[in-house]
N, C-alpha and C positions, 0 to 999 in steps of 0.2 A: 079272928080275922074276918073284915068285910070284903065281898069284891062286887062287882058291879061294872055295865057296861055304858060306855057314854060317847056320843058322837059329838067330836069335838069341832064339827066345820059347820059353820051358820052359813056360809054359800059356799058353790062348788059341788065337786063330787061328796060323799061320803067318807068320814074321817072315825071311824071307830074303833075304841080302843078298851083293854078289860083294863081295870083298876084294882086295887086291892088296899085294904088298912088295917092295921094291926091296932086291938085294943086293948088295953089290959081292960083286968077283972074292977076294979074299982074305977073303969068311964074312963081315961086317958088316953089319949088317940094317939097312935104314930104318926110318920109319915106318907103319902100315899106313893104308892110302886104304882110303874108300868107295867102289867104283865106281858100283853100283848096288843102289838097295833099294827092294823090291817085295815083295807077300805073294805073288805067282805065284813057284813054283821055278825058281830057273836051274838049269840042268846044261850040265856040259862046258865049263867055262872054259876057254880058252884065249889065250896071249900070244905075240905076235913084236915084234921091236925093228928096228930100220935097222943098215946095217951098219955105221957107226959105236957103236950099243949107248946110243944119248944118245934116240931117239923110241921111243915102245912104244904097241904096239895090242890091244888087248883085246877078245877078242869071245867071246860066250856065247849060248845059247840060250835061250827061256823058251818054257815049256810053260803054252800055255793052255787048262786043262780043269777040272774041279771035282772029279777023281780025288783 
């Protein structure tokens, strides 16, 4: 699993959103998830899975300030 944070508004306030995608082991890409969307920034996504590689956990930050 990839995830990743991405600001989806070219004008306006801020629009950002965490992502995620599932790849298999031979390069195949899923579809991408919504994980979370919020106008606060996330930073530092990150993901771990179980050892079997079938549960996955996502956890990120969000910064609340008005910087």
């Amino acid at each position: 699993m990839i995830t990743w944070q991405s600001d989806q508004s070219d004008l306006g306030p801020p629009n950002d959103a965490i992502y995620a995608r599932l790849m298999s082991g031979d390069g195949v890409l899923g579809s991408v998830k919504d994980i979370d969307d919020t106008t606060s920034p996330e930073q530092e996504s990150d993901v771990t899975c179980n050892y079997a590689g079938d549960e996955y956990l996502v956890a990120w930050q969000t910064r609340y300030t008005n910087l």
